[in-house]
C-alpha positions as MATLAB code, in Angstrom:
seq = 'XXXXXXXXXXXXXXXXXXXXXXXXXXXXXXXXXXXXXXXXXXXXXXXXXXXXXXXXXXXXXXXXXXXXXXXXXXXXXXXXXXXXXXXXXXXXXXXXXXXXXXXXXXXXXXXXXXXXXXXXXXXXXXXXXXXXXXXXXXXXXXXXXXXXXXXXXXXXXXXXXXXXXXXXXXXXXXXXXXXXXXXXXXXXXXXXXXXXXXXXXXXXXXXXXXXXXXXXXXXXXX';
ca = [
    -147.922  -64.210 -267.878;
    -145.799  -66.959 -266.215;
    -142.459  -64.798 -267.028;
    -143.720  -61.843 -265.292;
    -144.635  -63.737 -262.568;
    -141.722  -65.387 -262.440;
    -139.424  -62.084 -262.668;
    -141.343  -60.375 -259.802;
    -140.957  -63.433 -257.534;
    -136.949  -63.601 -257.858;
    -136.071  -59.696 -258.071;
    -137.856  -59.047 -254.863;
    -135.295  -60.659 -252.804;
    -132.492  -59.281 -255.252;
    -133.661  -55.768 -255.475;
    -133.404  -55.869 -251.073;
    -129.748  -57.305 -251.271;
    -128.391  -54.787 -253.948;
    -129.803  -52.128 -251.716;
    -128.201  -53.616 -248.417;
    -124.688  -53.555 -250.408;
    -124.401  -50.031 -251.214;
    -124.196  -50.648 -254.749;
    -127.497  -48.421 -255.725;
    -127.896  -46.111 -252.252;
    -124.628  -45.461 -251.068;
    -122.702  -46.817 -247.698;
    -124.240  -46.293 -245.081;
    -123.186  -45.913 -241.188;
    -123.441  -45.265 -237.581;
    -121.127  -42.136 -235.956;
    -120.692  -41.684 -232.335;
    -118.570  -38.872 -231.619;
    -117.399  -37.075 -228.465;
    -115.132  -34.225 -228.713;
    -113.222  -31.580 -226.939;
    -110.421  -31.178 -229.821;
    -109.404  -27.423 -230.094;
    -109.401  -25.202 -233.065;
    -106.713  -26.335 -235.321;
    -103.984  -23.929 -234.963;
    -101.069  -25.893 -236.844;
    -100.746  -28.687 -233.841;
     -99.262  -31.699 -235.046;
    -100.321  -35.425 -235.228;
     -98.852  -38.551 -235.246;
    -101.240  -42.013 -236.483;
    -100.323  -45.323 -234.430;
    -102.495  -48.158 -233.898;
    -105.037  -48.674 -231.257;
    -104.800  -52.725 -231.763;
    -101.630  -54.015 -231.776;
    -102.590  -56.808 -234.113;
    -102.404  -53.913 -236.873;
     -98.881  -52.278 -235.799;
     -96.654  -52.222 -238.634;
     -98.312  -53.234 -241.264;
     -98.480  -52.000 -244.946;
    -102.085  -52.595 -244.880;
    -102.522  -50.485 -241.107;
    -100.215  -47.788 -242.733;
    -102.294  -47.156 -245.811;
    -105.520  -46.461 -243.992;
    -103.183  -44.391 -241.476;
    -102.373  -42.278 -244.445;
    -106.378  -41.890 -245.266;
    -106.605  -40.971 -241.807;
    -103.481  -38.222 -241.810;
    -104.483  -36.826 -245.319;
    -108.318  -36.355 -243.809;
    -107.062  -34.519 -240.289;
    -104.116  -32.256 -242.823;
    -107.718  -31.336 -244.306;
    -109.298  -29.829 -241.307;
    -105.788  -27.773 -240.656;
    -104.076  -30.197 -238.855;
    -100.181  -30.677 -239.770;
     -98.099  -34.365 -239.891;
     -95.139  -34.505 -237.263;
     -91.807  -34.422 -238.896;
     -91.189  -36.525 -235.582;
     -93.506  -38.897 -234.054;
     -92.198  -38.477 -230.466;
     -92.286  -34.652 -230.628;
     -95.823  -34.251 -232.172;
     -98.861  -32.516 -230.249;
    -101.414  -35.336 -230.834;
    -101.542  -38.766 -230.214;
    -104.470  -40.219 -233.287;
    -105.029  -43.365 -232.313;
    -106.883  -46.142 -235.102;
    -108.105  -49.469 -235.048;
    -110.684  -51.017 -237.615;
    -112.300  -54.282 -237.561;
    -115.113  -56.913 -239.657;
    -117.010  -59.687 -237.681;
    -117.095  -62.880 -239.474;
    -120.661  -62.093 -240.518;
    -124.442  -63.583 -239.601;
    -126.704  -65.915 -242.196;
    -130.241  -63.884 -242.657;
    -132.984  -65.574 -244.660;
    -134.902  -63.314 -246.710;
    -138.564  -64.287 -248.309;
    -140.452  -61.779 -250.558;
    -143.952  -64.005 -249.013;
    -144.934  -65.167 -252.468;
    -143.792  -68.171 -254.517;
    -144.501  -69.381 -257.742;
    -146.257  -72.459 -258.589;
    -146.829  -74.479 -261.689;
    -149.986  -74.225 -263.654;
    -151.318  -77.598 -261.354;
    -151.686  -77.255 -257.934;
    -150.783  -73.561 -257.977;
    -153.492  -72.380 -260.135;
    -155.472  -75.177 -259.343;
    -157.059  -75.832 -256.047;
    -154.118  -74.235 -254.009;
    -154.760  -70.871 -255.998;
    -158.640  -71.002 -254.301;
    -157.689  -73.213 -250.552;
    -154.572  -71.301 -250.668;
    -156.025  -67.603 -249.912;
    -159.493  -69.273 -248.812;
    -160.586  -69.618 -245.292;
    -159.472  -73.228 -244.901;
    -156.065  -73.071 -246.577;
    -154.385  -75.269 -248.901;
    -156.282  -79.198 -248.806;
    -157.650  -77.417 -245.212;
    -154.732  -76.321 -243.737;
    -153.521  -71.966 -242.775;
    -151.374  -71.020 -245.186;
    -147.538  -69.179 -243.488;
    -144.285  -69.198 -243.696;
    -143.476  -72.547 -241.488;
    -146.751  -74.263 -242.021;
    -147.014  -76.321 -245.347;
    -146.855  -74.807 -248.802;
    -146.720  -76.959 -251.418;
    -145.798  -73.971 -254.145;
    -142.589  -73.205 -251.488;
    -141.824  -76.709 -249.940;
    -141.781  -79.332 -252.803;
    -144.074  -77.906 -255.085;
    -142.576  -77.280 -259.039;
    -142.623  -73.943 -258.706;
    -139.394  -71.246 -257.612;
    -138.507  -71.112 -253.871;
    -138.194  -66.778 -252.798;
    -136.611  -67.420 -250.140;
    -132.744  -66.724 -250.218;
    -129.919  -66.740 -247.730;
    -126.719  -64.564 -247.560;
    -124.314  -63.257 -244.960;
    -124.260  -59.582 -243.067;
    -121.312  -58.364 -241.999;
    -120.529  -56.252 -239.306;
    -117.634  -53.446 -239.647;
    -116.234  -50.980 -237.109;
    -113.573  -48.038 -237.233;
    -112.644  -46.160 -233.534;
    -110.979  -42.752 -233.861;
    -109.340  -41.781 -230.837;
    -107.228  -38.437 -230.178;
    -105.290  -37.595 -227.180;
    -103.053  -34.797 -226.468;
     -99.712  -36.160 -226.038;
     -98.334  -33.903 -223.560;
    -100.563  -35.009 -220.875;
    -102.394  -38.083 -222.165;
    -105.679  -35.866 -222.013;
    -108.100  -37.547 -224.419;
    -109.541  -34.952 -227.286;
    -111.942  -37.014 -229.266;
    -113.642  -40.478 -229.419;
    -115.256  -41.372 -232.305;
    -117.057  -44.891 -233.748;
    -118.037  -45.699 -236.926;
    -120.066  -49.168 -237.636;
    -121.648  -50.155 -240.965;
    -123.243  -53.480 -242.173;
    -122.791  -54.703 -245.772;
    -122.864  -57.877 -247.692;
    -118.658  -56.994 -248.189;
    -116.388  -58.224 -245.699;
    -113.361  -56.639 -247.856;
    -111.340  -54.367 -245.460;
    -109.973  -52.396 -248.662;
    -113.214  -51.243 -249.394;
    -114.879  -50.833 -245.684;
    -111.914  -49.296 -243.879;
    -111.552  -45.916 -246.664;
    -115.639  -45.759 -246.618;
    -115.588  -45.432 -242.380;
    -112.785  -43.375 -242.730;
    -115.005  -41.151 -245.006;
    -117.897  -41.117 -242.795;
    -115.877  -40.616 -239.491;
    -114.494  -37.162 -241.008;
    -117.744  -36.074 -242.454;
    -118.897  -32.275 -240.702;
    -115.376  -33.672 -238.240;
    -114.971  -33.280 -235.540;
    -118.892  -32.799 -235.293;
    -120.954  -32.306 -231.944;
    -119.953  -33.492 -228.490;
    -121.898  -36.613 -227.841;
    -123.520  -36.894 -231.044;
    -124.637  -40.263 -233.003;
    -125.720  -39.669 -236.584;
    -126.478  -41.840 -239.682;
    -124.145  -40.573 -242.287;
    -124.792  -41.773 -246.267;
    -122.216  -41.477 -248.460;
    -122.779  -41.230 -252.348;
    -122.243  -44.884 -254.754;
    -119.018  -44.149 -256.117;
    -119.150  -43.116 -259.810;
    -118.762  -45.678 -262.390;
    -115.886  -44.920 -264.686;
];
């Protein structure tokens, strides 16, 4: 009986972070997309940095390659030359440095004294544990002091972003805008910046002044 109880009481909060990370539902994000782009036709593209904190990096130039391998898919080609090519796709990706949430499942375990004792009975009776309302804030002696396991937990959100932009390069006329923002428990760019890449090109270049919630699959486990 106690090692039931004891199970349920610390995978509630555990069950709610594996879902928040991805690892059982997928990553999930926000797209805001407003386009004009014409019908690919063979124009060609050129990827440069919207931030120029990420110019010339390795790192900036892999996920520029994601980002040139998705539009080649859609029937757009790579410039041979930068300065000659049709389109201007401009990137720029970014994680916050995250926000503490506290999460409580609203139980906690007690010992077999004053948990099954009188708090079981004042607890959920009218006057409360010893007389006083029972809540999260007021005093608990199962969650604050008591011998029994504390539910609630702490852990850190982060915030991610990827903005598409495409302009046509012979007068600076600006095709596309698109945004892509996610929260995980990951604040590893290697993994966030190919997943918004993913979602940004999902049903692209989609409808003119949409904003979807796009899912993509948990990766398969080798």
């Amino acid at each position: 009986m106690t090692r039931n109880k004891t199970f349920g009481l610390i995978a509630a909060p555990m069950l709610a972070l594996t879902a928040l990370s991805g690892c059982a539902t997928g990553f999930k994000a926000d797209v805001a997309r407003f386009q004009q782009l014409p019908a690919p036709q063979g124009q060609t593209f050129t990827v440069v940095a919207d931030d120029p904190r990420l110019a010339g990096g390795l790192e900036f130039s892999h996920y520029a390659d994601l980002v040139g391998a998705r539009l080649s898919q859609t029937g757009y080609v790579p410039a041979s030359d930068p300065a000659r090519a049709d389109l201007i796709v401009r990137v720029a990706y970014d994680v916050d440095n995250g926000r503490e949430k506290v999460r409580s499942s609203g139980f906690a375990g007690g010992g077999w004294g004053p948990g099954w004792g009188p708090g079981w009975g004042g607890r959920f009776g009218y006057g409360g544990y010893w007389g006083r309302p029972w809540g999260y804030g007021f005093y608990d002696p199962w969650l604050f002091g008591g011998s029994g396991f504390n539910d609630v937990s702490s852990y850190t959100v982060y915030t991610s972003d990827l903005s598409l932009k495409i302009d046509r390069a012979a007068d600076n006329r600006r095709l596309f805008e698109g945004k892509a923002q996610a929260q995980s428990l990951s604040n590893k760019l290697t993994y966030l910046v190919p997943n918004l890449i993913d979602v940004m090109f999902t049903n692209f270049p989609g409808q003119n002044g949409e904003s979807v919630k796009i899912t993509l699959p948990p990766e398969k486990k080798g």
